[in-house]
N, C-alpha and C positions, 0 to 999 in steps of 0.2 A: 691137343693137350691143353688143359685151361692153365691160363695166367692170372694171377690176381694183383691188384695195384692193392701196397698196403705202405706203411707208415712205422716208423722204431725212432721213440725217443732214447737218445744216448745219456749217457752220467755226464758228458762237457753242455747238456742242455740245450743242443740241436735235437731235429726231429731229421732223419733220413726216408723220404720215399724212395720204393722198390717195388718192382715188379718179380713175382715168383711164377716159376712156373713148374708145374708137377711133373715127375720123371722119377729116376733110377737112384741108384746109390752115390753116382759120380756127379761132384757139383764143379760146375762153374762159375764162376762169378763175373759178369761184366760189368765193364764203367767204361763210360762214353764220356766224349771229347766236350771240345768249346761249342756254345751255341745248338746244345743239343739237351737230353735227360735220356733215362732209359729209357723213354717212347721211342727214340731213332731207332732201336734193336727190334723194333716188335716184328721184323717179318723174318730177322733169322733164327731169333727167340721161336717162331711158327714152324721156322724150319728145321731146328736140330732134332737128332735122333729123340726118340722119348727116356730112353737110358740117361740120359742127364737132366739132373735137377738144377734148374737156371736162378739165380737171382741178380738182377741189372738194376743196379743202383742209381738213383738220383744223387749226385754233388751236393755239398751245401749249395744253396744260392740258386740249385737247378730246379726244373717241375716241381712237386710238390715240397720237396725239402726247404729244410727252415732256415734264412739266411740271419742269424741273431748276433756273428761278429764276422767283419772283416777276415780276410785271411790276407798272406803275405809270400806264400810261398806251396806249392802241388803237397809237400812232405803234412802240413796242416789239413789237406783234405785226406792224406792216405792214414794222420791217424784218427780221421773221421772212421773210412773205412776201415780201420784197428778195433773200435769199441763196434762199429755195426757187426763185423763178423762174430764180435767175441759174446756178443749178446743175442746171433743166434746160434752159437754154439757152433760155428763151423771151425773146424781143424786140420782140415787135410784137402784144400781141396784144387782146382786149375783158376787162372787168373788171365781175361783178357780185357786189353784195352785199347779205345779207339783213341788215336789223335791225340789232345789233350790226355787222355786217359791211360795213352800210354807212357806216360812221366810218371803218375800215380801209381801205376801196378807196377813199376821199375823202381821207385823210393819200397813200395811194400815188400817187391819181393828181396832185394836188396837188407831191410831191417828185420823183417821176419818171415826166415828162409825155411824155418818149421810148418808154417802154415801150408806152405805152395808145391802142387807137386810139377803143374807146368804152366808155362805161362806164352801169353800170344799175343803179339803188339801189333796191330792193325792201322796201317797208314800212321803209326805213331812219331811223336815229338822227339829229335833225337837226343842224347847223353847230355850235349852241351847245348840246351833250351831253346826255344825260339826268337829269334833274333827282330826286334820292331827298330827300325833308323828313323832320327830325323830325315826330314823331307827337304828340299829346294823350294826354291819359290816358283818353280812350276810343279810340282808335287811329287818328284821323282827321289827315291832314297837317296842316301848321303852315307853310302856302306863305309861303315869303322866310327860310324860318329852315334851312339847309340844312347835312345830314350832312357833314362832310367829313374825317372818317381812317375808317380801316380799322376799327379798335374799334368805332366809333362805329354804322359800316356792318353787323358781325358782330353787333351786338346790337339790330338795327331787327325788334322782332316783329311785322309788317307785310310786308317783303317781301323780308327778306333772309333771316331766322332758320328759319321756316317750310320754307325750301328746302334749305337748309346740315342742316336737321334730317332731313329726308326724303331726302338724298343718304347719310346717315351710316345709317340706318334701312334703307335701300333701300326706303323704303313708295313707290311706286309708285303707289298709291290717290290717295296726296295733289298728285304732280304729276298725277296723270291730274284731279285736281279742278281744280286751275290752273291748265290748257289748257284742259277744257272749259267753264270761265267766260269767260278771255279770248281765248286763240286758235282752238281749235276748236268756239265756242258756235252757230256754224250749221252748218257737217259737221265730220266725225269719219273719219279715216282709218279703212279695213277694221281688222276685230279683231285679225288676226293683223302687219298692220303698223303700227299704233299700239302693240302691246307692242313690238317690235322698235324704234318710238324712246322710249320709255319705259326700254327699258333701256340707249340709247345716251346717255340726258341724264345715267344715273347715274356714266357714264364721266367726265362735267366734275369739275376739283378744281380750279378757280381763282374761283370764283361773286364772291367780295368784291373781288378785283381786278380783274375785269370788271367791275363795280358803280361801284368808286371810278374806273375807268378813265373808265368813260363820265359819270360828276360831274366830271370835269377835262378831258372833250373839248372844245374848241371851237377852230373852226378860223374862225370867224367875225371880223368885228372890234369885235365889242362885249366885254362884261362881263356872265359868264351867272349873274352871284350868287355865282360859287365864286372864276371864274380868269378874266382878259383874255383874246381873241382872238389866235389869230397870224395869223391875216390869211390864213390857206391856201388857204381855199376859193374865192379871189380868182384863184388861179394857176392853177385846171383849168380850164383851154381844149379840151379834146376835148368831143365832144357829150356831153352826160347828158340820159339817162333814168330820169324820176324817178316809181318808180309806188306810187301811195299808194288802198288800198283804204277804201271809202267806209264800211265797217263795223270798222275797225281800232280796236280798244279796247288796244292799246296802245303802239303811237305814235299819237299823235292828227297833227291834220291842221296846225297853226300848224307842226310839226318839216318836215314835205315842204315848206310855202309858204317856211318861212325858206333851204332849202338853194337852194329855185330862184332865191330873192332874192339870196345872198349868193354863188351861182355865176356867175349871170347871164345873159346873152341863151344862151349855148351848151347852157342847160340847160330840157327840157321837162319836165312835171309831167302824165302823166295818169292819172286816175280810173277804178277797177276798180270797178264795181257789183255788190254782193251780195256781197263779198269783205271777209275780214277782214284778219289778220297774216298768214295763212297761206295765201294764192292760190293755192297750189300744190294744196289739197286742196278748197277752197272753189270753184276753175274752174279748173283746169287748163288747159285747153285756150283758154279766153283770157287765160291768160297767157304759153301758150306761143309767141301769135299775136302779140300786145306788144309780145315779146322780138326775136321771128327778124326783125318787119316793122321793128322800130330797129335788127337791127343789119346787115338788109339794104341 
């Protein structure tokens, strides 16, 4: 099925890249996580049935998309995708998201529960956001004692600086070392298409505002150490599909149990084996099984 990379300037005066690709009547829409765009989807984007018509959106600030203001918070990028969907006339359609991406499609479906008919959070961020700590003076966290501005965040030599340094560098070497510890530590996409997203992660220029975004996610109705709950994740009523890999070393597994707690009886949780953050490279093929069997 062909894919085309294409481009939607919105009315807020962003420009959003996206990948379509041709199919059936039933749309899906993906949006990928930190340190990615929708280039990471392209091989299950290859894989899904042809009956769905796919569109996997670039973030502000990601691949091709235009990064023209700061943001502050995931709810800013989901009403990016508010004017992208409404501009191509999409009204009814399923919603997944990777990682980062799943905070986005949890603030959408959450606010507008008309659009979505179901929705799939893949290795997603859970209700009460990602949690980044100060460090020790050997570099080890300082859990309860939590970053919270942007400075604060720009200057964590642990997990923010390392990355912001290697984007600026273009070294390549060093994201490739930091995927293959935490997300690609059991497979490793072919050589020639692991450089192809190695050089798509360098297209990101918003890394601390997604950082500080997801330390002030919470859609829960608790108090995640930073910021109170707004109680959103309360209001998604459509099914969810919550799929959390049983070797994921970077959402751990308390983030999937709390989304399906704090979503409720409408939301399943299950368990990919031998699979990390990245099921796409890890088994493709049961994950593509997963996906089509929920959202058939």
């Amino acid at each position: 099925m062909k894919t085309e990379l294409k481009s939607l300037l919105l009315t807020n005066g962003e420009t959003l890249g996206y990948r379509e690709r041709e199919g059936g009547k039933e749309v899906l829409l993906l949006i990928h996580g930190n340190m990615t765009s929708s280039k990471h989807w392209d091989i299950l984007i290859d894989a899904l049935d042809p009956k769905y018509k796919i569109y996997a959106v670039d973030m502000r600030g990601f691949g091709i998309s235009s990064y023209n203001r700061k943001f502050d918070s995931l709810k800013e990028l989901c009403d990016d995708i508010k004017l992208f969907v409404d501009k191509l006339n999409l009204k009814k359609f399923s919603i997944m998201g990777w990682s980062t991406g799943g905070g986005v499609a949890m603030h959408f479906a959450a606010n507008y529960p008309d659009y979505i008919k179901k929705m799939i959070l893949l290795e997603s961020v859970g209700t009460r956001g990602y949690p980044i700590f100060k460090k020790d003076a050997s570099g080890r966290p300082i859990v309860g004692e939590y970053i919270k501005t942007k400075q604060e965040l720009e200057n964590d030599l642990v997990q923010v600086k390392p990355i912001l340094v290697a984007y600026q560098s273009r070294n390549k070497e060093v994201l490739k070392a930091i995927w293959n510890g935490v997300i690609y530590n059991h497979n490793q996409p072919p050589v020639q298409k692991y450089e192809e997203y190695l050089e798509d992660m360098l297209t990101q220029r918003n890394l601390v505002d997604i950082d500080y975004s997801l330390q002030y996610f919470n859609i829960s109705n608790d108090f995640n150490g930073v910021i109170n709950g707004t109680g959103e994740a309360a209001m998604i009523k459509c099914p969810v599909l919550i799929i959390w890999g049983k070797n994921d070393l970077v959402v751990p597994e308390y983030m999937a149990l709390d989304i399906k707690k704090d979503i409720g009886e409408n939301a399943e949780l299950v368990y990919l084996e031998g699979c990390g953050h990245s099921p796409l490279v890890d088994n493709l093929g049961l994950l593509v099984r997963t996906v089509q069997d929920f959202l058939a």
